[in-house]
N, C-alpha and C positions, 0 to 999 in steps of 0.2 A: 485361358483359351486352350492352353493343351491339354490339361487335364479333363478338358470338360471335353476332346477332341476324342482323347485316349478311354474316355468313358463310354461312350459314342461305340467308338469302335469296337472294343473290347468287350463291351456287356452281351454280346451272344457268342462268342467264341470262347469259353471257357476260359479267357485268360483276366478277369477282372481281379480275384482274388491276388493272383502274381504282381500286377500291376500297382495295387494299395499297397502291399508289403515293400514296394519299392520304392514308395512317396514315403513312409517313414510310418513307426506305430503309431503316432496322436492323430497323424491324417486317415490314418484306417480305421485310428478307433473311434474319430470322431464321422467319419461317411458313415462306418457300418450302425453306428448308433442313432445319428438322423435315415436311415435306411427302417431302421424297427421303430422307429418313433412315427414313421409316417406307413408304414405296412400295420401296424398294430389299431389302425383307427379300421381296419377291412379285413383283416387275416386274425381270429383272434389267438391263432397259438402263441402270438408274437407277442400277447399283451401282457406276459408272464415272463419273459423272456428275461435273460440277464442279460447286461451290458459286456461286450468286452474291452479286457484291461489292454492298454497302449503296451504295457511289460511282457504281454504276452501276445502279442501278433508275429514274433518270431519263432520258429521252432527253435526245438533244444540243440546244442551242438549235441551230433551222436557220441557217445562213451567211447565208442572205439578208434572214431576220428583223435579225439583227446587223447588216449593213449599212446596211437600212431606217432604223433607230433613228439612226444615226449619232452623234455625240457632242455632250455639252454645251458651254456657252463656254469651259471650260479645257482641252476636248479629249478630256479622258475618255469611251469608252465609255458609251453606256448598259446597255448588254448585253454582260456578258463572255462564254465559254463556261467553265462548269464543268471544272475540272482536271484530272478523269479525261477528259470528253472532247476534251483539246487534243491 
């Protein structure tokens, strides 16, 4: 019920996108992909369209954040980049 509240709401305010990345990537990946699965039967650019990855509905930690952080006493990172974006 919330999410279908917060879809509701959110779908003409620009904030939809923000909202999926904060339900988690398989929930985003999988709205956005029933999204072009039912827009591709009436829109046909959609019909070509690739799917996107669940690994990649996050942006990338920026390089210079990363750097910032620098690492603890044993040397380690504080801040890794995520795997898809290495």
């Amino acid at each position: 019920a919330i999410r279908m509240e917060r879809k509701l709401e959110l779908a003409m305010e620009g904030q939809r996108w923000f909202d999926l990345t904060r339900w988690g990537g398989q929930y985003m990946a999988t709205t956005l992909s029933e999204y072009v699965d039912f827009e591709k039967n009436f829109i046909t650019k959609f019909a070509s369209s690739a799917k996107l990855d669940a690994a990649k509905t996050m942006f990338p930690l920026p390089d210079g954040q990363i750097q910032t952080m620098g690492n603890d006493e044993n040397g380690n990172p504080y801040l890794v980049q995520p795997d898809p974006w290495k």
